[in-house]
N, C-alpha and C positions, 0 to 999 in steps of 0.2 A: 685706787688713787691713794698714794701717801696723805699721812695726814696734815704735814708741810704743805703740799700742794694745792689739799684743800681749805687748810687757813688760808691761804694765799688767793685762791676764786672768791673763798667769801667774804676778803675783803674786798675783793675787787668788785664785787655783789654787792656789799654795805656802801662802799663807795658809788656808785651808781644809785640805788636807792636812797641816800642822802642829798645828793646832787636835785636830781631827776625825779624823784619820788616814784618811782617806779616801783611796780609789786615784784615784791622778793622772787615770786617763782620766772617771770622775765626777766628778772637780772642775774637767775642762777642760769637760766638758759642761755643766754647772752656769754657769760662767762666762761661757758662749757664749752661754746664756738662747736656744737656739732659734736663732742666726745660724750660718753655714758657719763649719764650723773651719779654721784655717791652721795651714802647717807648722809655721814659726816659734815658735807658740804653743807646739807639741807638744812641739817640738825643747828647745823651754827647760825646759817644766816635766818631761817625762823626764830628761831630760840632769842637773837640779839632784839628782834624786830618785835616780837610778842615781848619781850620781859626789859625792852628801852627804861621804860618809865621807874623800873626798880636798880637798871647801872647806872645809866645817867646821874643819879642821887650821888652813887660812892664814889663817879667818877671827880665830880664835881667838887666834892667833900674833901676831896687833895687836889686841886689844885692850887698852885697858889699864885693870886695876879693875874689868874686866866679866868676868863669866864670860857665855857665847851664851845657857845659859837663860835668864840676865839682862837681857836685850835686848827691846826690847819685840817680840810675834810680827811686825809690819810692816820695822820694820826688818832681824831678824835674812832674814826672806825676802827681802827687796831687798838686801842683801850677798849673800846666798845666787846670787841670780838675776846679778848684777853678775859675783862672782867666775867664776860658770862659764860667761858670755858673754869676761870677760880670759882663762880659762884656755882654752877651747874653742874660742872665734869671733874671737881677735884678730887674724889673716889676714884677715877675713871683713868684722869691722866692728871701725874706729880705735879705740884705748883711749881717748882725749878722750870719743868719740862716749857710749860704754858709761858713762862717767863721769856726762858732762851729764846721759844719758839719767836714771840711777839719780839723779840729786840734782834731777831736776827731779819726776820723781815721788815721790822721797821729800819734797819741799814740799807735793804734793797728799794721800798719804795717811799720812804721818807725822807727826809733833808739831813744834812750831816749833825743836827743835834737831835734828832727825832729817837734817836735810841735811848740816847743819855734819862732825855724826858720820861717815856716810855719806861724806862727802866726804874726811876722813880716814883712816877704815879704808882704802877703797878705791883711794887714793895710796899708801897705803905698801903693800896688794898688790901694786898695778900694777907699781912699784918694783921689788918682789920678782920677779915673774914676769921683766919685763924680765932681771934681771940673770942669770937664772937661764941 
């Protein structure tokens, strides 16, 4: 599986377990509709779900005028997903990369300013992370 592809399950994963509260490994199943699951996938939507309580913080920390429940659920999960690929996998995969990625599928399943935002919040994490 690209790794496009499976940022793309595991939002659609984060987005179900947000909703629905439903355990990650039923909503990576769910998502996979029947095809072989990849690490990757795994890695993301556990990783966001065990380590919520420390993105949700940075997330929050830039927004501005929004409080998270405020967000619409597509977006607030592809922040969610973004942040703990810069905080987790930046060794792994370039911050540019984890950027584009998040703002090219927030084009596909978010509203027509979900990029813009997206593209913002996740510059001034990245920011942040770096300087840290």
């Amino acid at each position: 599986m690209k790794r496009r592809t499976a940022r793309e399950k595991a939002l659609q994963a984060l987005f179900q377990i947000d909703v629905s509260n439903t355990e990650p490994s039923s909503a990576i199943e769910h998502v996979l509709e029947g095809e072989s699951g990849d690490d990757y996938l795994t890695k993301l939507v556990q990783g966001v779900v065990e380590h919520k309580n420390e993105i949700d913080p940075l997330i929050i920390e830039h927004l501005e005028k929004w409080t998270i429940d405020r967000l619409a659920t597509v977006d607030r999960n592809l922040l969610r997903l973004a942040v703990y690929e810069l905080k987790y996998f930046r060794t792994e995969t370039p911050e540019n990369v984890i950027l584009d990625e998040a703002i090219e599928i927030a084009k596909i399943y978010g509203d027509e300013q979900s990029s813009r935002f997206i593209n913002g919040v996740l510059s001034k994490v990245k920011q942040q992370l770096i300087s840290e």
